[in-house]
N, CA, C and O atoms as a GROMACS GRO file, in nm:
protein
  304
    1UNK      N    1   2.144   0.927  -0.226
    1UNK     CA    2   2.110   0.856  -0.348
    1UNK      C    3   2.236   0.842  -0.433
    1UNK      O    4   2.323   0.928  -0.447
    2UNK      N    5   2.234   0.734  -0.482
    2UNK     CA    6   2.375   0.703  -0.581
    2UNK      C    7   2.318   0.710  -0.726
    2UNK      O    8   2.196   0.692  -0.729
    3UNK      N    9   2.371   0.730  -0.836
    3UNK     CA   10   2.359   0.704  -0.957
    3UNK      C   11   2.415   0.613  -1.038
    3UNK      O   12   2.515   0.641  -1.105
    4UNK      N   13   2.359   0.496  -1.042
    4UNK     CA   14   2.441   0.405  -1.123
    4UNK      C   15   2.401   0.362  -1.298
    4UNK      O   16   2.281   0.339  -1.316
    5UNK      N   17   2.478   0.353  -1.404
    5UNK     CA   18   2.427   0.275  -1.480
    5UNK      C   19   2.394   0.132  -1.537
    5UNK      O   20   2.470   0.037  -1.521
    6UNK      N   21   2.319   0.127  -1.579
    6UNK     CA   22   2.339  -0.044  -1.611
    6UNK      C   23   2.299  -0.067  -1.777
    6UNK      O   24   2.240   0.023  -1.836
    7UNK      N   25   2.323  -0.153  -1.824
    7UNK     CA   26   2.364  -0.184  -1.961
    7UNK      C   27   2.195  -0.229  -1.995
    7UNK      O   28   2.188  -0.290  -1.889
    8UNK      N   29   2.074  -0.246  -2.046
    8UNK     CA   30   1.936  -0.275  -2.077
    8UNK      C   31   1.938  -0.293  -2.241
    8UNK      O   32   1.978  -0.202  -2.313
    9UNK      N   33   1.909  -0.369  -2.274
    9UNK     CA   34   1.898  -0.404  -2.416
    9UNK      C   35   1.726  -0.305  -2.456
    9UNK      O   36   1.620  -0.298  -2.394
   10UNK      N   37   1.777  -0.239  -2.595
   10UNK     CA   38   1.646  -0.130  -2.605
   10UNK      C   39   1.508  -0.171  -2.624
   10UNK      O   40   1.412  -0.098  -2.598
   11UNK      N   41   1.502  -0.281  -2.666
   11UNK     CA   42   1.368  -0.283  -2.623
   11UNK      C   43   1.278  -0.335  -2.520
   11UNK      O   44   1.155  -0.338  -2.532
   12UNK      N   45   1.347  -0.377  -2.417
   12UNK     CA   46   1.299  -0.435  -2.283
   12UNK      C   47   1.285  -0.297  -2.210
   12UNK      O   48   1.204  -0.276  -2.120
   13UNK      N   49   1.423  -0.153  -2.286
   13UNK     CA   50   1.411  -0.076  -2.175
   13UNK      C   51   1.222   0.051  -2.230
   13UNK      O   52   1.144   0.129  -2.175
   14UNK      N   53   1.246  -0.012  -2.367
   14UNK     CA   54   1.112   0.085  -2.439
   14UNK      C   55   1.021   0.045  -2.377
   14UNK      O   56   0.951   0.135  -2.331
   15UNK      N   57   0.971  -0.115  -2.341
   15UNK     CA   58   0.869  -0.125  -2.295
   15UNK      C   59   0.869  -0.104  -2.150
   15UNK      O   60   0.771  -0.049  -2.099
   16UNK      N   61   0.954  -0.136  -2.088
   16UNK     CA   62   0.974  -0.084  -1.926
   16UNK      C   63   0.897   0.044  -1.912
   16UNK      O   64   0.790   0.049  -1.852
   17UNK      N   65   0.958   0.156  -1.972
   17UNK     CA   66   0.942   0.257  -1.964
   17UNK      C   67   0.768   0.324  -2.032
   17UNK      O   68   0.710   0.421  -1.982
   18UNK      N   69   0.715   0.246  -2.148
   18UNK     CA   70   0.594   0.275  -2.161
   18UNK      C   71   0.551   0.181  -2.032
   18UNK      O   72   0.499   0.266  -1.960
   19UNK      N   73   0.546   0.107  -1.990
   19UNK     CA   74   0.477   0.046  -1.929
   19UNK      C   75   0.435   0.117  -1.760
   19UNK      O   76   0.333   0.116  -1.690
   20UNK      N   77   0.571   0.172  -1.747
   20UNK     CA   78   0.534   0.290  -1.621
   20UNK      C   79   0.469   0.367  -1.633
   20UNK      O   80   0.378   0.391  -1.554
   21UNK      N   81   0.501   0.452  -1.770
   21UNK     CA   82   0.446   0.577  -1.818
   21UNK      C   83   0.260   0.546  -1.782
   21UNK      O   84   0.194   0.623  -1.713
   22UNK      N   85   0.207   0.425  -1.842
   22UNK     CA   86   0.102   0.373  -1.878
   22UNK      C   87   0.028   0.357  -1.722
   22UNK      O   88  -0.091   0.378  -1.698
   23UNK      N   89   0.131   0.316  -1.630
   23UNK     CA   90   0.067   0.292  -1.489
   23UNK      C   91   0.119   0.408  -1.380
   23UNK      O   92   0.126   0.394  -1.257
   24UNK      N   93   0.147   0.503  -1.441
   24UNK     CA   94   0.184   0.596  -1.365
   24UNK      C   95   0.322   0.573  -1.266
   24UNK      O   96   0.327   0.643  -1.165
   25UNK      N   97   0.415   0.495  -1.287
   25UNK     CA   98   0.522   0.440  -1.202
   25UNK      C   99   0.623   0.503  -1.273
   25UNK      O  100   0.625   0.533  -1.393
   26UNK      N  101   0.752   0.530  -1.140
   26UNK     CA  102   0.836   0.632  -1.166
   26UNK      C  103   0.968   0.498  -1.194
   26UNK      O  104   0.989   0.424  -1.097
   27UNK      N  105   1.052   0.473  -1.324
   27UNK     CA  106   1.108   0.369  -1.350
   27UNK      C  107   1.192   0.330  -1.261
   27UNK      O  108   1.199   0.213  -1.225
   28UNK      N  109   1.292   0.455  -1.199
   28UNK     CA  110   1.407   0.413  -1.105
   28UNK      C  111   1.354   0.390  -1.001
   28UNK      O  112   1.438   0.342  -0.925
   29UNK      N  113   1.238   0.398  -0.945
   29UNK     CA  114   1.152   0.327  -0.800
   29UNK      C  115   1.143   0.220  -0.815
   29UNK      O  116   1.185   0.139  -0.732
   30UNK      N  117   1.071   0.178  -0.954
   30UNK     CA  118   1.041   0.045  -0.978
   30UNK      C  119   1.196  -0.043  -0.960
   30UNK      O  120   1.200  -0.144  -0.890
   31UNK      N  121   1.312   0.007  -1.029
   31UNK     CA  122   1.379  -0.077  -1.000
   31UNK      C  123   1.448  -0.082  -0.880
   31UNK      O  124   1.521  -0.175  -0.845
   32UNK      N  125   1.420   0.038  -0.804
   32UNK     CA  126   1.463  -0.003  -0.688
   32UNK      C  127   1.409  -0.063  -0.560
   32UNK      O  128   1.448  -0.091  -0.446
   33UNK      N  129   1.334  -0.068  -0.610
   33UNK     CA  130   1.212  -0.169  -0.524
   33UNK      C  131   1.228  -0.303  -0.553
   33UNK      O  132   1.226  -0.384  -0.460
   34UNK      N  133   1.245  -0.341  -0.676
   34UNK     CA  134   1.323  -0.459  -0.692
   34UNK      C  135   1.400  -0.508  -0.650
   34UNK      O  136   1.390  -0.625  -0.612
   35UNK      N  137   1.533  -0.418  -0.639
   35UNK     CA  138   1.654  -0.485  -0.598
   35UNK      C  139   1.639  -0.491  -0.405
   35UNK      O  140   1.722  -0.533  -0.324
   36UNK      N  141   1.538  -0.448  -0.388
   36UNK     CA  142   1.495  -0.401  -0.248
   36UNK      C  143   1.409  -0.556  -0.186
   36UNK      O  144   1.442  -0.614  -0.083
   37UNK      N  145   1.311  -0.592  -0.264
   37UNK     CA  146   1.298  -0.726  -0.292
   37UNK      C  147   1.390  -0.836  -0.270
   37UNK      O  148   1.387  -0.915  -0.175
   38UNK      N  149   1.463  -0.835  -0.354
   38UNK     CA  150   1.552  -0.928  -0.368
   38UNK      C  151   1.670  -0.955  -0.284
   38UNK      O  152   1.755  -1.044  -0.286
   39UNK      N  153   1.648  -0.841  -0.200
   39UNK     CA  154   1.786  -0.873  -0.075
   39UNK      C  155   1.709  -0.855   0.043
   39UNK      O  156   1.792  -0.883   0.130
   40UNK      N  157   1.600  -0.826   0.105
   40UNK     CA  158   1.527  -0.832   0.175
   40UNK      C  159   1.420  -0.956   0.208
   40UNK      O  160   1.340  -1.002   0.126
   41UNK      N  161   1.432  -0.988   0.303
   41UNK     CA  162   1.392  -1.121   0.374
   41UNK      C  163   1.222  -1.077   0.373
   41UNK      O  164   1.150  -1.155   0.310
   42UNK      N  165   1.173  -0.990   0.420
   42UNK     CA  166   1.022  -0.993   0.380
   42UNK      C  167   0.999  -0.812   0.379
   42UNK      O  168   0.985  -0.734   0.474
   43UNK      N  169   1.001  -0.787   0.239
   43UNK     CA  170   1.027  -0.610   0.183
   43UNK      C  171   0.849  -0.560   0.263
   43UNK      O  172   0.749  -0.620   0.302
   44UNK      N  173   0.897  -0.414   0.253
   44UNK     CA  174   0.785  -0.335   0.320
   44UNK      C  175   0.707  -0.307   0.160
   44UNK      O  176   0.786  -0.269   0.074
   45UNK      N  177   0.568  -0.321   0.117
   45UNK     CA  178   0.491  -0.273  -0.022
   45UNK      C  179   0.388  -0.144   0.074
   45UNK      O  180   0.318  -0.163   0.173
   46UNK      N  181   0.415  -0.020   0.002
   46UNK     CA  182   0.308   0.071   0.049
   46UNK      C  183   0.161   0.065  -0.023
   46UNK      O  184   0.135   0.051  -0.143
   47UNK      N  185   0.074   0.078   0.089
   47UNK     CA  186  -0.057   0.071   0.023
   47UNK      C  187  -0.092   0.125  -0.097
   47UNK      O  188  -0.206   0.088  -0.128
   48UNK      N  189  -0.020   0.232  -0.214
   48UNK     CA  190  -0.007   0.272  -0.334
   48UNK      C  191   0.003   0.205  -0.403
   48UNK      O  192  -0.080   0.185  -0.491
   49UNK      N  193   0.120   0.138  -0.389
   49UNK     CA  194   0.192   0.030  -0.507
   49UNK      C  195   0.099  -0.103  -0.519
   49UNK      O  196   0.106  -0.176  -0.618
   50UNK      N  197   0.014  -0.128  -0.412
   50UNK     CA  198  -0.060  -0.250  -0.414
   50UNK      C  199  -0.205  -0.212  -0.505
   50UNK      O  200  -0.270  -0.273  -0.589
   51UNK      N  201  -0.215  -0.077  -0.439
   51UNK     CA  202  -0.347  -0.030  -0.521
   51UNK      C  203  -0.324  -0.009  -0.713
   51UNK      O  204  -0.401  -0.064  -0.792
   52UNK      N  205  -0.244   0.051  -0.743
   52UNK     CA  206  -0.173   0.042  -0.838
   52UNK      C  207  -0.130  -0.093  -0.897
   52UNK      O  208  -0.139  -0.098  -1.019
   53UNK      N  209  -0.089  -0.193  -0.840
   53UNK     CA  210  -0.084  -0.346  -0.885
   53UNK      C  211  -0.237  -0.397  -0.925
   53UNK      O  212  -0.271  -0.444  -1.033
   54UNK      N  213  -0.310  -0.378  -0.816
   54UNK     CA  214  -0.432  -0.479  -0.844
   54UNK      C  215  -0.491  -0.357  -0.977
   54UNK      O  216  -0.547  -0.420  -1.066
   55UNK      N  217  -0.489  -0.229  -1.002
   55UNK     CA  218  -0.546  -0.193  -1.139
   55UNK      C  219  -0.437  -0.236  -1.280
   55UNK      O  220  -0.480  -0.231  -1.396
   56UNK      N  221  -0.358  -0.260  -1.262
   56UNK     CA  222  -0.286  -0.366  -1.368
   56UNK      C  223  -0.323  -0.501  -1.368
   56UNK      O  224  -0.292  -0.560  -1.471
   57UNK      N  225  -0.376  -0.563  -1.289
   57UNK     CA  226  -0.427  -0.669  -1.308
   57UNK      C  227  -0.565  -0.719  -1.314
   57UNK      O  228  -0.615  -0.832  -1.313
   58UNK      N  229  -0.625  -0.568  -1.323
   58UNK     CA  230  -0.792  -0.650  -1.367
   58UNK      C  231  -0.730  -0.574  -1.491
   58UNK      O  232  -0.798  -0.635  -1.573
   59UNK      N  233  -0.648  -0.481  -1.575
   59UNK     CA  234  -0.650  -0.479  -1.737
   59UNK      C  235  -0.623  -0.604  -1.777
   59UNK      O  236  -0.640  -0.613  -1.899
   60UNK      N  237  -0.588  -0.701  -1.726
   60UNK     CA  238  -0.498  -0.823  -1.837
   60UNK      C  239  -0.602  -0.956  -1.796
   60UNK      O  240  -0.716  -0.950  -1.749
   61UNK      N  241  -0.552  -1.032  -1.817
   61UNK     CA  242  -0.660  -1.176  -1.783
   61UNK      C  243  -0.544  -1.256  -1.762
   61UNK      O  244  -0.455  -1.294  -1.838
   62UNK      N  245  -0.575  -1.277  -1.614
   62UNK     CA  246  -0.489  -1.343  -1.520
   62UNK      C  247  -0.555  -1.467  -1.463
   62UNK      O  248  -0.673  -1.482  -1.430
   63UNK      N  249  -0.451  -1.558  -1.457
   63UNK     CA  250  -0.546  -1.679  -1.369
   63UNK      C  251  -0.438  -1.713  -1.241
   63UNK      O  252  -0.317  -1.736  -1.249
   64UNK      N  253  -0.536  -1.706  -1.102
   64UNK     CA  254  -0.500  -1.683  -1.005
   64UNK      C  255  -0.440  -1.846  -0.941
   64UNK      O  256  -0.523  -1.932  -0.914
   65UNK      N  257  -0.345  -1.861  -0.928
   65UNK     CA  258  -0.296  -2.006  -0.836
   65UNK      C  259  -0.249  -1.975  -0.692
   65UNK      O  260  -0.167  -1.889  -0.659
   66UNK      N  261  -0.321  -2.063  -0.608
   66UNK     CA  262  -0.312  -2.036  -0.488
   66UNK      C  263  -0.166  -2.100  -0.438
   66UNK      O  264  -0.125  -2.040  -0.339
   67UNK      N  265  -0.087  -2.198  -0.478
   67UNK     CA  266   0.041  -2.237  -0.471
   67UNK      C  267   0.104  -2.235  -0.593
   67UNK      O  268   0.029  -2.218  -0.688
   68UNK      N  269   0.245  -2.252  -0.621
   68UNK     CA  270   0.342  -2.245  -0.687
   68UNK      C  271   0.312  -2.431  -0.736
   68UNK      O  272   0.368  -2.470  -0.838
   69UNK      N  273   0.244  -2.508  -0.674
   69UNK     CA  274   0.241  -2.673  -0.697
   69UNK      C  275   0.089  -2.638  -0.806
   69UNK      O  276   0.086  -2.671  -0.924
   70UNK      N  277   0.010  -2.589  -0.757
   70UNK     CA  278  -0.125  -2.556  -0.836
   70UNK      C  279  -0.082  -2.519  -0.972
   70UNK      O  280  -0.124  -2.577  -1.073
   71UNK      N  281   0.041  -2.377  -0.974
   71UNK     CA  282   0.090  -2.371  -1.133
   71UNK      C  283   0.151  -2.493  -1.196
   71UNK      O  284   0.104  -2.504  -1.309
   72UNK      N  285   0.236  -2.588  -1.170
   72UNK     CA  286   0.307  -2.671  -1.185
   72UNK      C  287   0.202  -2.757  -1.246
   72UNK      O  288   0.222  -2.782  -1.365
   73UNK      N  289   0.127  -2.793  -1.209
   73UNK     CA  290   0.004  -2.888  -1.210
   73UNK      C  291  -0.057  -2.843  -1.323
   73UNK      O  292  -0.100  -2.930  -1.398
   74UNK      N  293  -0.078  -2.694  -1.364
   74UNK     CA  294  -0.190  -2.625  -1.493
   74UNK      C  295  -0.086  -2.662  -1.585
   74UNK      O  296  -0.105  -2.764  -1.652
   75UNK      N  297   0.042  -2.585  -1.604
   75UNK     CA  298   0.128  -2.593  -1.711
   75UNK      C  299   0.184  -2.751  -1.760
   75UNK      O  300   0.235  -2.774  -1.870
   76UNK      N  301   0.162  -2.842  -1.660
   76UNK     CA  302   0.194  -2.938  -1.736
   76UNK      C  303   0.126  -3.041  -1.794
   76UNK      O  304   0.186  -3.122  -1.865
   0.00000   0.00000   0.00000
């Protein structure tokens, strides 16, 4: 494991951090799962993190689009 820092403006990093706290997510996973994402051609998600996703998303009111053309189409 490496330790790096990175520069986060404070209140993106306040809410980051309640927002894990709130879903039980450990912050430096989260971001490294990200950057894990983002250079990875199709990333591995463990059955946790999905279970854990879908209870963040029945708290909020989400509307589901089956393509990226379907959003395009609502928002404009």
């Amino acid at each position: 494991m490496v330790l790096k820092t990175f520069n986060l403006d404070e209140e993106s990093y306040k809410q980051f951090s309640e927002f894990c706290k709130e879903n039980g997510f450990s912050m430096s996973k989260q971001i490294n799962f990200f950057i894990k994402t983002q250079i990875e051609e199709e990333p591995e998600v463990r059955e946790e993190y999905l279970k854990k996703l879908d209870r963040i998303r029945k708290k909020g009111k989400f509307i589901a689009y089956s393509s990226f053309e379907d959003f395009e189409k609502a928002v404009s």
